[in-house]
C-alpha positions in Angstrom: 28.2 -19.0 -0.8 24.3 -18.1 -1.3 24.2 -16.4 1.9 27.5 -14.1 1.5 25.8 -13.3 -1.8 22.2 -12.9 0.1 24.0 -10.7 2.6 26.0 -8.7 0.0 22.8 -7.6 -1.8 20.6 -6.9 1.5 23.3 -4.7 2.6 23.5 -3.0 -0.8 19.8 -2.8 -0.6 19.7 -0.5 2.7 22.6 1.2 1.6 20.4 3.0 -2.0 17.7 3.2 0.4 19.3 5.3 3.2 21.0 7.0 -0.2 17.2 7.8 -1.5 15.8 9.3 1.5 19.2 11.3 2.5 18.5 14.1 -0.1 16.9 17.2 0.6 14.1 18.4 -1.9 14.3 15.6 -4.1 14.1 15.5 -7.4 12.4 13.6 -9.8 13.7 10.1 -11.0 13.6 9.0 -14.1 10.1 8.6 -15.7 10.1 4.9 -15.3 7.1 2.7 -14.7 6.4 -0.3 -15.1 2.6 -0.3 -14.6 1.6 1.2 -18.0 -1.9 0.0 -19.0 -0.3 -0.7 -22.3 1.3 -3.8 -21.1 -1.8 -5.0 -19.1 -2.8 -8.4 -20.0 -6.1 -10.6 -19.2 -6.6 -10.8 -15.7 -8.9 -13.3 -13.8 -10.2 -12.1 -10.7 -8.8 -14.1 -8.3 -10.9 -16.5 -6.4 -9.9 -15.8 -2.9 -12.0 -14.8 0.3 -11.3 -10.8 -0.1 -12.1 -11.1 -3.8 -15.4 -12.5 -3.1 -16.8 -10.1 -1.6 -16.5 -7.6 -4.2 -18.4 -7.5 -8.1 -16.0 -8.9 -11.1 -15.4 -5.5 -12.9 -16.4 -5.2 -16.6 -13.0 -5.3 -18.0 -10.9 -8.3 -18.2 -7.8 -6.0 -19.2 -5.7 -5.8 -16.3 -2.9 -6.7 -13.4 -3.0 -8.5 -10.1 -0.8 -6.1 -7.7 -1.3 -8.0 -4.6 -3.3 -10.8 -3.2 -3.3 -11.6 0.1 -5.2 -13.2 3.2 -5.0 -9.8 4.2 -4.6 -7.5 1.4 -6.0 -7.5 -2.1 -4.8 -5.0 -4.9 -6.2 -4.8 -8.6 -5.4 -2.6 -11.7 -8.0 -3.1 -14.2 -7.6 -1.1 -17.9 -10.1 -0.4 -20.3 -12.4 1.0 -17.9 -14.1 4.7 -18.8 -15.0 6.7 -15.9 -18.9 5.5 -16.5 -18.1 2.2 -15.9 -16.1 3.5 -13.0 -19.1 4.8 -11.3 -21.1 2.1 -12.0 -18.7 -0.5 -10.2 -18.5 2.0 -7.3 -22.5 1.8 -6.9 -22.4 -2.1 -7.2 -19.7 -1.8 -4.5 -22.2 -0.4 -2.3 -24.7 -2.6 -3.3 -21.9 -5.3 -1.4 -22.2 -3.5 1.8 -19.6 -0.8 1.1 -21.3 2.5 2.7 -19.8 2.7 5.8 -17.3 5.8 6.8 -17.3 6.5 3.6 -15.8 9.4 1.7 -15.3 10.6 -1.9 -13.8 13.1 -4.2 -10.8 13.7 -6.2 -7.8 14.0 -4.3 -5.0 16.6 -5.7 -4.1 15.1 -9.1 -7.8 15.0 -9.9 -8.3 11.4 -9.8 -12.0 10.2 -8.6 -11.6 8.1 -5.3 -14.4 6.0 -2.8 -13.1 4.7 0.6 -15.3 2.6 2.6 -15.9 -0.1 4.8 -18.7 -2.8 5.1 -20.5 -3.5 8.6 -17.6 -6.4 9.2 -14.7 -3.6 9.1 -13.3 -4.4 6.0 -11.7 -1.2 3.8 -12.3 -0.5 0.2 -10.8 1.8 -1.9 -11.5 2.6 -5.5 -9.6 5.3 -7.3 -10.0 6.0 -11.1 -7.2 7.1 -13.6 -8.2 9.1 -16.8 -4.7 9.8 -18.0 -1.2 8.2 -17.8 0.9 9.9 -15.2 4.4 8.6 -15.6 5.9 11.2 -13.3 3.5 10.4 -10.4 2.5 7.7 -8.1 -0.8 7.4 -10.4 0.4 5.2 -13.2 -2.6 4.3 -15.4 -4.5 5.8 -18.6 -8.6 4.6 -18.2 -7.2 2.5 -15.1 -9.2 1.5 -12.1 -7.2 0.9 -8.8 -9.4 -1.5 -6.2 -7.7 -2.1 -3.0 -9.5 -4.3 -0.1 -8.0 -4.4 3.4 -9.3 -6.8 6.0 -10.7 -5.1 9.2 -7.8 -2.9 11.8 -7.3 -4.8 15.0 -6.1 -1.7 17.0 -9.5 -0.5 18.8 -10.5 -4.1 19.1 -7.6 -4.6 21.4 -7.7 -1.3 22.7 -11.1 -2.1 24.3 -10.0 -5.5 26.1 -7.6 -3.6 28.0 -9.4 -0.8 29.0 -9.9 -0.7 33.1 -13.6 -2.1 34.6 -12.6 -1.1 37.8 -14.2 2.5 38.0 -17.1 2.1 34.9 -18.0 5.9 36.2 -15.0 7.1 35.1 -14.0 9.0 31.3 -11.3 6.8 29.9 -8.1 8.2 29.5 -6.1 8.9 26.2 -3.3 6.7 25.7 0.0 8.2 26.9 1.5 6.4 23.7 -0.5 6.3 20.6 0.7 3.6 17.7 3.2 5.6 15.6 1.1 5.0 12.2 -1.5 6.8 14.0 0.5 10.1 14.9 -0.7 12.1 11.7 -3.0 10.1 10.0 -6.0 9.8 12.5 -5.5 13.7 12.3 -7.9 13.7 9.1 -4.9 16.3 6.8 -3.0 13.7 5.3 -4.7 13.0 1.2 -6.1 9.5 1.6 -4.7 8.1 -1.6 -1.0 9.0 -0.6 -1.1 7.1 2.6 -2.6 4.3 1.2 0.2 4.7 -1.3 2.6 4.5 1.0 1.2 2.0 3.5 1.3 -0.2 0.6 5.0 0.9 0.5 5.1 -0.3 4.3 3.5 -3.6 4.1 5.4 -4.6 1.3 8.6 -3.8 3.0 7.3 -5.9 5.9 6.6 -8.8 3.8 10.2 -8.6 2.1 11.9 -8.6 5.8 9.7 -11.6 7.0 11.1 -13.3 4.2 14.8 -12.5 4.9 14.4 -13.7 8.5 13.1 -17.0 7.2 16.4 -17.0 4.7 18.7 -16.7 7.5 17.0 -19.2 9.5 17.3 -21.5 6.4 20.0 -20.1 3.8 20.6 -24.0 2.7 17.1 -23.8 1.5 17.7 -23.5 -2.5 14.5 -23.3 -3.1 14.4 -20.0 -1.6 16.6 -18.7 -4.4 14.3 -18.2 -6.8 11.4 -16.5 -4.6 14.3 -13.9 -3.4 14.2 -13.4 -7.0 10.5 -12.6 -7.2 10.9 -10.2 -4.0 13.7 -8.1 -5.4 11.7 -7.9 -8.7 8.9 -6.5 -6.8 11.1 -4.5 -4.7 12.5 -2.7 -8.1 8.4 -2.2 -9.1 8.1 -0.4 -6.0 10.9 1.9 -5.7 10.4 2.7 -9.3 6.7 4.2 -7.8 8.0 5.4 -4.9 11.0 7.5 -6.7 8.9 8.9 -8.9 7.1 11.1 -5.8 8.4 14.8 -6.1 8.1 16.0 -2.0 8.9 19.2 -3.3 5.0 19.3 -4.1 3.7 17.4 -1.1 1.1 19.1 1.5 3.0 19.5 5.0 0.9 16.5 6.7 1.5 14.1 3.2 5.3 15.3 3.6 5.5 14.2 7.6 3.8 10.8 6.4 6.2 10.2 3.6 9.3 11.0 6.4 7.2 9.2 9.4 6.3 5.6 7.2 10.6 6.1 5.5 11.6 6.2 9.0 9.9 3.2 10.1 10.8 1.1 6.8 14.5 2.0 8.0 14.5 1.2 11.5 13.1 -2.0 10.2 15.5 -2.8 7.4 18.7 -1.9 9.5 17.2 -4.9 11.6 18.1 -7.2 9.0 21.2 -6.5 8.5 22.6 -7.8 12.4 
């Protein structure tokens, strides 16, 4: 019975996805948000290996977003733009200068992007006013997002020929699709880390229906589907609330490119 119920609501899923994504110019959802800093709580910074290698912030106001071996991501209220600053010099003081950039992007919000010499990749954003109709959800909010380091190039160099050293590489006749637009430096670096975040939770969600179907007598897994769909309606509820209609041209084609893959991926889980 759990699974015909399982399956019922994965297909339902796809279908409101596919449904989302179908219309043409788009119009805003609903201003629902569930990350107000009004109902942050007390936060204590986690105590994993990503954590510890960046400073404790000043505020203890605040929500854990993600925390992963491989991803870390931290709201953290209370914070003026001051205190900001000051967290993104102490973040330097890590390590964090390298291939750095800074700015606001187009909603005005202060960001920092960097990595330290091990590859790892910071990114800081700062959020004077609540944005309810936006991707930006926080009033005095501080976003800190830690990645560990890309393994793309790393590979990329092992199977590079030795044969004739003399010789200028050649390009890659097929580039990984993430790539495509965003090593093209036009897309805003806080919408595709927006919706990369999108991505990798969608990926984490489908590893965790494969292990249902390989298991659906597993009970226990009941309960942690009910954890993923509650984070599935957090996201959606973020990523609804994106109006393309005032998207640049690259962040548009990013939106469609990273939408396309999430469906070619979810359709999988419905065979």
């Amino acid at each position: 019975m759990y699974m015909k119920i399982f399956k019922s609501i994965v297909l339902s899923t796809i279908a409101f996805y596919s449904s989302l994504f179908s219309l043409s110019g788009c119009s805003k959802a609903e201003k629902v948000n569930p990350y107000l800093s009004d109902s942050f709580s007390t936060v204590k910074w986690p105590d994993s290996a990503l954590a510890k290698l960046l400073p404790v912030p000043e505020s203890t106001s605040g929500m854990i977003d993600t925390d992963r071996a491989d991803r870390l991501e931290i709201y953290i209220g209370s914070t003026t733009q001051e205190q900001y600053e000051s967290y993104v010099g102490s973040c330097k003081a890590k390590g964090f200068t390298e291939k750095y950039e800074s700015g606001t992007d187009y909603k005005n919000c202060p960001y920092y992007r960097a990595e330290n010499g091990e590859g790892y990749r910071l990114s800081l954003e700062y959020h004077k006013e609540d944005e309810a109709d936006d991707y930006h959800p926080m009033k005095d909010t501080m976003t800190i997002e830690l990645q560990t380091p890309q393994k793309e190039e790393t590979e990329a160099e092992t199977e590079k020929p030795t044969e004739k050293p003399t010789e200028a590489p050649k390009e890659p006749e097929n580039k990984p699709e993430s790539k495509s637009i965003a090593d093209a430096g036009v897309v805003t670096p806080s919408f595709k880390e927006t919706m990369d975040s999108y991505e990798a939770f969608f990926d984490s969600y489908i590893e965790f229906m494969k292990k249902y179907k390989e298991n659906p007598g597993d009970l226990t897994m009941i309960s942690e589907y009910a954890d993923y769909m509650s984070k599935y309606t957090d996201y959606m509820s973020k990523l609804t609330a994106i109006d393309t209609t005032t998207l640049s041209v690259a962040d548009l084609a990013y939106y469609n490119e990273v939408h396309s893959r999430i469906l070619k991926k979810m359709a999988g889980t419905s065979e």
